[in-house]
Structures are given as C-alpha cells and as structure tokens.
C-alpha positions as CSV (number, residue, x, y, z in Angstrom):
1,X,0.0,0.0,0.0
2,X,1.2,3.1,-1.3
3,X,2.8,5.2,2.3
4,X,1.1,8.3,1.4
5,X,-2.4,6.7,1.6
6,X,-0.9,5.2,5.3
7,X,-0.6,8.4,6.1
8,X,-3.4,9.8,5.4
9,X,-5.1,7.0,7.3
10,X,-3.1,7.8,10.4
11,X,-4.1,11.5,10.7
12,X,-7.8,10.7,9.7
13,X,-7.7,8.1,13.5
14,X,-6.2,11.7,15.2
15,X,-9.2,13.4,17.8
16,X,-10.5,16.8,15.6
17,X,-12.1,18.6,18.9
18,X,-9.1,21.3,19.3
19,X,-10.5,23.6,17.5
20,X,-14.2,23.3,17.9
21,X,-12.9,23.3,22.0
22,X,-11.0,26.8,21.4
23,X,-13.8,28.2,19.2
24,X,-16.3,27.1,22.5
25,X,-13.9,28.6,24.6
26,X,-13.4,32.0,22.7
27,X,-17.5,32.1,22.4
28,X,-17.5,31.6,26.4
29,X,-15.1,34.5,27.1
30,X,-17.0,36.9,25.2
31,X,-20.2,36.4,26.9
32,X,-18.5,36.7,30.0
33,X,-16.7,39.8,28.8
34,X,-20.5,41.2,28.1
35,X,-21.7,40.4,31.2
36,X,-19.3,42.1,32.9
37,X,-18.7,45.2,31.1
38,X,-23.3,45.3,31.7
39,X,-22.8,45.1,35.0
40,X,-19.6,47.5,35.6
41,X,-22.0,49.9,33.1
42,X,-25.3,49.7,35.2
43,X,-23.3,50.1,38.4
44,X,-22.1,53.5,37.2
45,X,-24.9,54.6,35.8
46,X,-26.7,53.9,39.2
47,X,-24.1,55.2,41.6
48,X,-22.6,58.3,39.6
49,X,-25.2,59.1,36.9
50,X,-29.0,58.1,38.0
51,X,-30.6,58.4,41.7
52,X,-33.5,56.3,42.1
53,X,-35.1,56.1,45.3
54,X,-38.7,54.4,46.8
55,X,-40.7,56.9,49.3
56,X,-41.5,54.5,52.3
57,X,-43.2,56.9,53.9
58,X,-46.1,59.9,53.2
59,X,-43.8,62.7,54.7
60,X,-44.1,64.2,50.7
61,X,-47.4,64.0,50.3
62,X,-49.4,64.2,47.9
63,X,-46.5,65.5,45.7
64,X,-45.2,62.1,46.2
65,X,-47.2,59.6,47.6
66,X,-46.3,57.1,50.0
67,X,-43.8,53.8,48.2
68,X,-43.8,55.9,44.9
69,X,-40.7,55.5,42.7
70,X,-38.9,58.6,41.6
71,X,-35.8,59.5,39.5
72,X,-33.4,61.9,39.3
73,X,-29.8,62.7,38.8
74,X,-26.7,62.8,40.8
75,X,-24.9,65.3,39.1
76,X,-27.5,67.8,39.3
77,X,-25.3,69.8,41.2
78,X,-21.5,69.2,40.3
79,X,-21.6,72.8,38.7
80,X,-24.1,74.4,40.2
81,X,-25.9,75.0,43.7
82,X,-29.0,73.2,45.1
83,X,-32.1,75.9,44.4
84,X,-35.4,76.3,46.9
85,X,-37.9,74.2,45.9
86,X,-35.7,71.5,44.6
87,X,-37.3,68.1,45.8
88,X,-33.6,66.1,46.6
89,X,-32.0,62.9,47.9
90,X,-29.4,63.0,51.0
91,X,-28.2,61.4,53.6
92,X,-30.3,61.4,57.1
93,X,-28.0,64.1,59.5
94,X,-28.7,62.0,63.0
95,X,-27.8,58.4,61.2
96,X,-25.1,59.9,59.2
97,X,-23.7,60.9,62.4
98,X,-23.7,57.2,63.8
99,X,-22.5,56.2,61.0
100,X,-25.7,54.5,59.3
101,X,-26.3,55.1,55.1
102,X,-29.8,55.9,55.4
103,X,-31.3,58.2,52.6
104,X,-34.0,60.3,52.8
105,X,-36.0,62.9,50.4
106,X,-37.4,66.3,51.2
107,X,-37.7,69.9,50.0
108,X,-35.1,72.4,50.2
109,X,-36.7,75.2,52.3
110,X,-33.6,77.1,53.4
111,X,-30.4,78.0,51.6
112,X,-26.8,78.9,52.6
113,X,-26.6,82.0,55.2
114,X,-30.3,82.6,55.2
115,X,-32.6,83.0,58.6
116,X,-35.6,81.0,58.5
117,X,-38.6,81.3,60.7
118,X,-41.4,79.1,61.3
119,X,-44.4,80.8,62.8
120,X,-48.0,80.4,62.5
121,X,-48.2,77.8,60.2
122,X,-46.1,79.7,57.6
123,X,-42.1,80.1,56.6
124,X,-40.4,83.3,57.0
125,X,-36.9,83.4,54.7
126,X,-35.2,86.7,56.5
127,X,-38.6,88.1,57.4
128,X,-40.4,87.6,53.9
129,X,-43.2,84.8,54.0
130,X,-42.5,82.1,51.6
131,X,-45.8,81.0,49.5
132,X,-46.2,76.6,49.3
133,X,-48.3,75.7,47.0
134,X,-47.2,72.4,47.3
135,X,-47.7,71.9,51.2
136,X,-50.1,69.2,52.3
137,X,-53.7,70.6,53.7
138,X,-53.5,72.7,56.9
139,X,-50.3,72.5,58.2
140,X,-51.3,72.5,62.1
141,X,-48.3,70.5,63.7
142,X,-45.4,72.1,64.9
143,X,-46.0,74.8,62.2
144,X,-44.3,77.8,65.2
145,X,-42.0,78.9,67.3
146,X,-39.2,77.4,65.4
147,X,-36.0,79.7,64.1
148,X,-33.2,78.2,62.2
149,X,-29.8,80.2,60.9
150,X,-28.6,78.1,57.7
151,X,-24.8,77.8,57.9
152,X,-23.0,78.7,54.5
153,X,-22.9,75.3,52.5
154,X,-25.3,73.6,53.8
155,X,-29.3,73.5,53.5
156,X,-32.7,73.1,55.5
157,X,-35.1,70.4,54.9
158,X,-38.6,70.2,55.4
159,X,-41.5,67.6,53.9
160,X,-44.4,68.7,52.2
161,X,-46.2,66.8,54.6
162,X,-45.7,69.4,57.2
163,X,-48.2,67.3,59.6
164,X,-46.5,63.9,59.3
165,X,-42.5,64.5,58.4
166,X,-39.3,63.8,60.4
167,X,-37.6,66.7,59.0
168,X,-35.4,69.8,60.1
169,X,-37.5,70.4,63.1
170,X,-37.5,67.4,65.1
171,X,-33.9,66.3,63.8
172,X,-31.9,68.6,66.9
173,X,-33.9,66.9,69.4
174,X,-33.3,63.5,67.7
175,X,-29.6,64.3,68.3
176,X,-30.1,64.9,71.7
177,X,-31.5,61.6,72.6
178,X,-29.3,59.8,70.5
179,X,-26.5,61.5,72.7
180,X,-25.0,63.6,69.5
181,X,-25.2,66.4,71.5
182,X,-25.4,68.4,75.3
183,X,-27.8,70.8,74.4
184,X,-30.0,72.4,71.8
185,X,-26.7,74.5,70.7
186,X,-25.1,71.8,70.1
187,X,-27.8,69.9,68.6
188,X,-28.8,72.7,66.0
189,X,-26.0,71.6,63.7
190,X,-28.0,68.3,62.8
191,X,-30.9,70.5,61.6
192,X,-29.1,70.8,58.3
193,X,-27.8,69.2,54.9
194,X,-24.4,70.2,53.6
195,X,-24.0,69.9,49.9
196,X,-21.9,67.2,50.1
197,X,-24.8,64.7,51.7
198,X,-27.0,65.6,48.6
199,X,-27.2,62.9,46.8
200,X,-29.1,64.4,43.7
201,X,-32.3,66.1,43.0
202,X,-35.8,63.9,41.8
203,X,-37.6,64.8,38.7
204,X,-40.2,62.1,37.9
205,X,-42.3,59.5,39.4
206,X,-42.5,57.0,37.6
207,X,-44.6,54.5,39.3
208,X,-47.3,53.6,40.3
209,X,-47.9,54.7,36.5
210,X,-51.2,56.6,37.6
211,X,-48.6,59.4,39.5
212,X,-45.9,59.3,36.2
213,X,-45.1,62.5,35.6
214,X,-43.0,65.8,37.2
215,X,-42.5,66.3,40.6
216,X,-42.7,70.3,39.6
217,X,-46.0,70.5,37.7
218,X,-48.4,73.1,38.7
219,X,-51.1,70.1,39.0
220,X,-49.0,67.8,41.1
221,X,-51.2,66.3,43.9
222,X,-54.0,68.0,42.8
223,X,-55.6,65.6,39.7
C-alpha cells in the first residue's frame, strides 16, 4: 500500500475537537466579557449618573405619595448649587452621624446664610413669608415657634407633609437623645444638609404609572 495513503489514514484516526474546543472557549469569554462590562456599566450609571429612590413613607405627600418610585440625577449639582424648591436625595444628619447610610428625600426650604422662621403655620426666609403651593392641607403641627440660621454650604429640609415628616424640626432633638449632643446649641448643627450629603435632585415619578409625571408641575397632587 502506497505510504502516502498510510498516512493519510493515520491523521484521519487523530481526535479533531481542538479547535471546535477553542472556538467554544473563545465564544464563552466573550459572553463573560458582556456580562461584565453590563454590570460595571449599570453600576455606574446607578451610583454616579442616575438616583433612584422608593418613598417608604407619606412625609411628601401628595406631591409624592407614599412607596412611589422617583428618579433623578446625581450630578445635578456638580456645577451648580441646590435651588429652593428643589425636591432632593441625602443622607439622614442623626444616622449619618452614627455612621448609618440611610437616605431620605425632602424639599429644600432654606439655603446657605439665610434666617428662616417658622411661625403660625407659615415660613419666614429673612422676614419675607415664603408662598407653598405644594404643602399638604393645613399645616397644624409644629407649624411655630421654630428659628433656624442656615450655615453657608449647607441647606434646610422640610417635607411637604408638614403634619406627618421627620424633618429639620424634630432632627436637633433626635440628636439629643441619640447623645450627638449636650444641648440644643449643640444639637442645631444636625438641623441641616451640607452639599456634600446631597445625593441628587428627583424629577419624575414614575410608578405607580397613575402618578408618572413631574414632581414640579403646577397640577401635582391636585388631579
């Protein structure tokens, strides 16, 4: 028999899987490599780009009603400064302090160096009564005898809720008791935000689907 027909016999007995192993292999990998640059993208988009937060509570109502879903962005502010009236994200002053991550979402009232007053069921920024539209009915509870000096930098919180919201008003006292502080002095530093425990500002809801829309229309809460 002639050797070149051996031959060919020989390589034709030899295992053919190397390749179809490498092309499985190759196939694997990039899958892999998609997962993982999904992931790496949502991650950033999450914790640099979007804020997306639930309301567990009805302290913004009815602009946002209680286990709503909003959005907004986190960069909101890298160039510019928080504005009254913006609805944001930040980190709880009292569990910030004892060094807990727990977020919560309010209305800016007050802004750096201003003097705000609460008195009579109505907010007074340096003597001038502010006009909320947005608040929540008759605001009844601890609507007076409150006076807060906004440090420069930082910001003062309330909800539109103003009958059912742990907000800037009860927050000194909460330090107290949590032993943050030895007085109300003390304690008044916890009545504010500073910019850097913003998280973002909220724009939408977005579910339950019968609330979609902006957090600053004219008609919010009142359809």
């Amino acid at each position: 028999m002639p050797k070149s027909t051996d031959k060919s016999q020989k390589s034709a007995g030899k295992p053919s899987g190397g390749k179809g192993e490498q092309s499985m292999l190759k196939e694997v990998l990039s899958w892999v490599e998609v997962i993982v640059i999904a992931v790496a993208l949502a991650f950033f988009i999450d914790n640099v780009i979007i804020i997306n937060a639930t309301v567990p509570s009805g302290s913004m109502e009815k602009t946002i009603m209680t286990h709503s879903r909003v959005l907004g962005t986190r960069f909101a502010y890298w160039k510019s400064s928080p504005k009254r009236g913006d609805i944001v994200v930040f980190r709880y002053p009292i569990d910030d302090a004892l060094g807990k991550n727990t977020h919560y979402i309010k209305r800016i009232i007050g802004l750096p160096g201003e003097k705000v007053e609460i008195k009579g069921g109505a907010v007074y920024i340096d003597g001038k009564k502010l006009e909320e539209s947005y608040i929540n009915g008759t605001w009844t509870v601890e609507n007076d005898g409150f006076t807060f000096e906004v440090p420069e930098g930082e910001y003062l919180m309330l909800g539109d809720n103003r009958n059912n919201s742990n907000d800037a008003r009860y927050w000194p006292s909460l330090a107290i008791r949590e032993g943050l502080a030895a007085n109300e002095k003390e304690a008044m530093q916890y009545a504010f935000v500073p910019k850097n425990k913003i998280l973002g500002k909220a724009y939408i809801c977005y579910w339950p689907f019968s609330d979609f829309g902006s957090l600053y229309s004219e008609n919010r809460g009142k359809e």
